[in-house]
VEXDREN-2710 file (C-alpha; in Angstrom, 1 decimal):
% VEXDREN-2710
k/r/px/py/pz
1/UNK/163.7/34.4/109.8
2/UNK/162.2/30.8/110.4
3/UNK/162.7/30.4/114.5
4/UNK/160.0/28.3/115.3
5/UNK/161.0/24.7/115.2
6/UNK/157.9/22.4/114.3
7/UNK/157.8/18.7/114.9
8/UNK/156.0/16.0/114.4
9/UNK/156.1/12.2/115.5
10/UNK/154.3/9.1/116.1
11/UNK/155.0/5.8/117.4
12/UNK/152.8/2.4/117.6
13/UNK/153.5/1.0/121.5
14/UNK/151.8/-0.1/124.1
15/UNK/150.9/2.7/126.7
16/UNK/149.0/2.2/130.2
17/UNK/147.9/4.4/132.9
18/UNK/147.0/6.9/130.4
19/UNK/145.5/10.2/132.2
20/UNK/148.7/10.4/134.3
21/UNK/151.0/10.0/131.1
22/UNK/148.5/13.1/129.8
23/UNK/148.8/15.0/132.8
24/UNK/153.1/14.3/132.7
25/UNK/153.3/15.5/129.0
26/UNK/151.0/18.4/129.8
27/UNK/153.2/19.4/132.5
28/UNK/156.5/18.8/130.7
29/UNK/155.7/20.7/127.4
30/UNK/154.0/23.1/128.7
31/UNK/156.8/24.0/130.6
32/UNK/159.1/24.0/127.9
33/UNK/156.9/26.7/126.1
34/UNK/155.4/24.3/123.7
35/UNK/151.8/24.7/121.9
36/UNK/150.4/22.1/119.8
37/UNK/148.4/18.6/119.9
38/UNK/149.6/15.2/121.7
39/UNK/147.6/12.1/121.0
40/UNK/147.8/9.5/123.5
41/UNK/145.6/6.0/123.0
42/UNK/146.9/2.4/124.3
43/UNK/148.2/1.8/120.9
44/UNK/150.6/4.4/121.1
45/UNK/151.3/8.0/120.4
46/UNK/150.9/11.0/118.2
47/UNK/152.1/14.4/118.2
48/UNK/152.8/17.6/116.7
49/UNK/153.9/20.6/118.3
50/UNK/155.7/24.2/118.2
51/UNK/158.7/26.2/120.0
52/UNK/161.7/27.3/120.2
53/UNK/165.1/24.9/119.3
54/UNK/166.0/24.9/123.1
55/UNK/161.9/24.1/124.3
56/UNK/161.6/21.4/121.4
57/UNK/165.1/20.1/122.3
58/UNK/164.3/19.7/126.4
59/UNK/160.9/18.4/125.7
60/UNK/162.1/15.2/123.1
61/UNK/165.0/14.4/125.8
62/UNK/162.5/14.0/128.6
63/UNK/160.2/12.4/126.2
64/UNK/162.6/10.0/125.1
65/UNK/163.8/9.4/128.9
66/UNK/161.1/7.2/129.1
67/UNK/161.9/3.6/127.6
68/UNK/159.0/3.4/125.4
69/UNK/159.8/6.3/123.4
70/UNK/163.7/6.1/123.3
71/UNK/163.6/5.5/119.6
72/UNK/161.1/8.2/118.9
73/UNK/161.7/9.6/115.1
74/UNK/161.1/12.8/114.5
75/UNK/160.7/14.9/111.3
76/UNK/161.2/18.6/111.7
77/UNK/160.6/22.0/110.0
78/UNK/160.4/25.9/110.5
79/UNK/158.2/28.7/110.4
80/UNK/158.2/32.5/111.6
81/UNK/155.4/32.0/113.7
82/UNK/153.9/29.1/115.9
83/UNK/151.1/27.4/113.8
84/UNK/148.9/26.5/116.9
85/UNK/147.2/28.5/119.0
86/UNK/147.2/26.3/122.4
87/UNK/149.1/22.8/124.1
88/UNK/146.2/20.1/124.0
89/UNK/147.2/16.8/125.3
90/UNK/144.0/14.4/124.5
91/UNK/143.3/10.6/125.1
92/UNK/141.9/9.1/122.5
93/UNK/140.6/5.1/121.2
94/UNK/143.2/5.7/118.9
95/UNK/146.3/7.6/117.7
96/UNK/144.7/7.5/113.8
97/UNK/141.1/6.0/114.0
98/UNK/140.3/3.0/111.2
99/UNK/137.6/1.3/113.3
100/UNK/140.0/-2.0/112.6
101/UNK/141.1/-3.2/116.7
102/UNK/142.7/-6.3/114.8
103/UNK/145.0/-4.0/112.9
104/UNK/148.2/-3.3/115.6
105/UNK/151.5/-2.0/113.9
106/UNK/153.0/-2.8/117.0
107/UNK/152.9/-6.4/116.2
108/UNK/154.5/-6.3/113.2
109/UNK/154.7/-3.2/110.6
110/UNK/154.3/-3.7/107.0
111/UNK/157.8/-3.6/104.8
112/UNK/158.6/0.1/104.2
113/UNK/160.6/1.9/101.5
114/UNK/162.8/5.1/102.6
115/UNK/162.7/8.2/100.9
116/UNK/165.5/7.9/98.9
117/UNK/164.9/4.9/97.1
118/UNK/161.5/5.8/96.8
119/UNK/162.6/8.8/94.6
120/UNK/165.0/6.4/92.3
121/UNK/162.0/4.0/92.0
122/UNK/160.2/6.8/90.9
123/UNK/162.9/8.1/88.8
124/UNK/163.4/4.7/86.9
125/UNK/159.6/3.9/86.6
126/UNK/159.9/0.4/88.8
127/UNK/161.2/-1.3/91.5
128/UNK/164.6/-2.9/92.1
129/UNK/162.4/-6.1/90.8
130/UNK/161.3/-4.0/87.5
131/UNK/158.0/-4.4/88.9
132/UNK/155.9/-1.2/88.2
133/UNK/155.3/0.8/90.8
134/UNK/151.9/3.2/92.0
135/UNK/151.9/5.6/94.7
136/UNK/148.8/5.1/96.7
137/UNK/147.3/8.4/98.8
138/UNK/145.9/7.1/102.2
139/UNK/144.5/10.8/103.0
140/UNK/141.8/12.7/102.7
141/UNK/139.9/14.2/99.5
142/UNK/140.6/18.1/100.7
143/UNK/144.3/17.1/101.7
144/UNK/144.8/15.2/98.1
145/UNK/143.6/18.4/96.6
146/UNK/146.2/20.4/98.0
147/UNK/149.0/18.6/96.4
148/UNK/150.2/14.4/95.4
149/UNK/152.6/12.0/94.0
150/UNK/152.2/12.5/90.2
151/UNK/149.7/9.9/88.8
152/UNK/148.7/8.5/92.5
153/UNK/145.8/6.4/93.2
154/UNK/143.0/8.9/95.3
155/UNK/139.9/7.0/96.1
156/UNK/138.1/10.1/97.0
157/UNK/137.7/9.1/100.8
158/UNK/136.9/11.7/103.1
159/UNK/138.0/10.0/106.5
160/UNK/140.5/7.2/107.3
161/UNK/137.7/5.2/108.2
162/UNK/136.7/4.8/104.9
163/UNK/140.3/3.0/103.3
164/UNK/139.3/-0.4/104.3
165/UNK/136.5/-0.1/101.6
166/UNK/138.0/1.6/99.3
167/UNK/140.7/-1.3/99.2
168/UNK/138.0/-4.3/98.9
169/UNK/136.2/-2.0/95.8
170/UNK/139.6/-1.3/94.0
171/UNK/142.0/-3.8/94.8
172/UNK/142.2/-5.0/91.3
173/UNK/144.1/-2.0/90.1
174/UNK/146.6/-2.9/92.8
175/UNK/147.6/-6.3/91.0
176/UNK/150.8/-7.2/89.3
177/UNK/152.3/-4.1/90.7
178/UNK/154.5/-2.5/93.9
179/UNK/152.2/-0.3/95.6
180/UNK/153.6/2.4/97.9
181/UNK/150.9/3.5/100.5
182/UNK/151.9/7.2/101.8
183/UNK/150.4/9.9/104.0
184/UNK/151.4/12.8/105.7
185/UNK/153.8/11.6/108.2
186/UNK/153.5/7.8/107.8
187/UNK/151.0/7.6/111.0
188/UNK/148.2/6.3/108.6
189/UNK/150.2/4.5/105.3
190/UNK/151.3/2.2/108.3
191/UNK/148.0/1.1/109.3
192/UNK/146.9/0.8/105.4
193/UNK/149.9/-1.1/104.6
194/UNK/149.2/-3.9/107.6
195/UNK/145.5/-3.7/106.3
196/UNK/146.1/-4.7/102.6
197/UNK/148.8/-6.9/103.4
198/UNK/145.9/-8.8/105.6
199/UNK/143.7/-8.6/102.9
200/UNK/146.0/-10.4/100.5
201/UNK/147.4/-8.0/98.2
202/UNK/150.8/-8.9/97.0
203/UNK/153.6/-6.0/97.0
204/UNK/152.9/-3.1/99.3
205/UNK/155.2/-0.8/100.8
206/UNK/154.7/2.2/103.4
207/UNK/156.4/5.4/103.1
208/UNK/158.5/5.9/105.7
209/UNK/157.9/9.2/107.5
210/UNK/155.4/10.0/105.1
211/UNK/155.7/12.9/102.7
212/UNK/156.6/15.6/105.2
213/UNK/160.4/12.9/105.7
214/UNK/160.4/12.6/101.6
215/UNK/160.6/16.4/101.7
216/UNK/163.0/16.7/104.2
217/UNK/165.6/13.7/103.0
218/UNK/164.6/14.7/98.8
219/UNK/163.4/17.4/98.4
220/UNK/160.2/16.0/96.9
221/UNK/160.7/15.2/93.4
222/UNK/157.7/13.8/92.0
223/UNK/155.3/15.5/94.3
224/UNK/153.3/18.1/92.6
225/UNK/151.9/20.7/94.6
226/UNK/152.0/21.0/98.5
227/UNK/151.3/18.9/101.2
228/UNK/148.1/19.9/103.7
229/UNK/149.4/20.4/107.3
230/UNK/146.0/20.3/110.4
231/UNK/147.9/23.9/111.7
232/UNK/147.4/27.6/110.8
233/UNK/150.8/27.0/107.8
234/UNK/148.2/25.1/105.9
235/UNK/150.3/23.4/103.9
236/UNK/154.3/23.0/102.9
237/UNK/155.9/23.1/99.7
238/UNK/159.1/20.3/99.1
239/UNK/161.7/22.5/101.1
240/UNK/159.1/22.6/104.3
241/UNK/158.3/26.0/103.7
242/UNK/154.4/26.9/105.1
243/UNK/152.3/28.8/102.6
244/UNK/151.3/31.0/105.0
245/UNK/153.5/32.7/107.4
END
């Protein structure tokens, strides 16, 4: 049986008086039996965490008690066993580090394209435009490895930092065509998206929710292997299942 409910969320908004938001999250999950990882930086919030339905449940309604995370989304899944070891509440420069201060998705996010229409653009080949469309991986070399869109752009990067690069070097492959930047759980396509639609390249679309919410709305057709998870599952197949359990 899969009793352990797994989340994980993110959301770009302006937080202040950071150590005692840490020490009020610490307190509030810990209390609800949670283990896991919050990330907490003045540009918002990051988190993924472990416990039962009733914990998970008490801990989002006293998250989202407080106005600035009211609309938090969250994409969930299950295991047989809690995938992390310990509750870490950190403060960090930011929620998913680029190195680009200039880049805020709370300002404005870059168009995004939901799950489901992303898998009938992918059925059909093209857009709603009958522009063609490439799938653009934002993660990781080792996390690409463990599974991707069919045919997706990898640029081989081996931190986050790197994308901003990797888009001046290769951007002519991204011309004349829809690109759909995607990532885990969307935390990172956001920031690429904003990034190459500063930089001036026509077209671009964010995944919403990342692969882990295509899985969960699509059941991931189009998606060949599994997709790398930072917690002792390792990875999840297209019905959220952990290859290790």
């Amino acid at each position: 049986m899969s009793s352990v409910v797994n989340i994980a969320a993110y959301k770009f908004v302006s937080l202040d008086a950071l150590p005692e938001l840490r020490a009020r999250l610490l307190a509030e999950a810990g209390a609800a039996g949670l283990k896991g990882t919050i990330l907490l930086a003045e540009e918002g919030i990051n988190l993924f965490l472990a416990g039962t339905a009733d914990g998970i449940d008490t801990f989002l309604r006293q998250l989202r008690g407080d106005g600035r995370f009211a609309d938090l989304e969250v994409k969930f899944s299950h295991s047989a066993q809690v995938p992390f070891r310990k509750l870490l509440v950190k403060i960090k420069r930011e929620i998913i580090r680029m190195n680009h201060p200039a880049i805020r998705p709370e300002a404005g996010r870059a168009p995004g394209v939901d799950a489901k229409t992303l898998a009938r653009w992918l059925a059909q080949g093209a857009d709603d435009s009958g522009r063609p469309v490439v799938m653009l991986d934002t993660r990781n070399a080792f996390e690409v490895d463990e599974g991707t869109f069919r045919d997706a752009i990898d640029w081989r990067i081996d931190r986050f930092t790197q994308f901003p690069a990797a888009v001046q070097a290769h951007r002519a492959e991204l011309a004349g065509k829809t690109v759909v930047s995607f990532c885990t759980g969307g935390i990172r396509c956001e920031k690429a998206a904003i990034y190459m639609n500063e930089a001036g390249i026509e077209n671009v679309y964010q995944l919403d929710g990342g692969i882990l919410k295509y899985f969960e709305e699509t059941g991931g057709p189009g998606f060949e292997g599994k997709c790398f998870v930072f917690d002792e599952r390792v990875s999840l197949d297209p019905a959220l299942a952990p290859s290790k359990d």
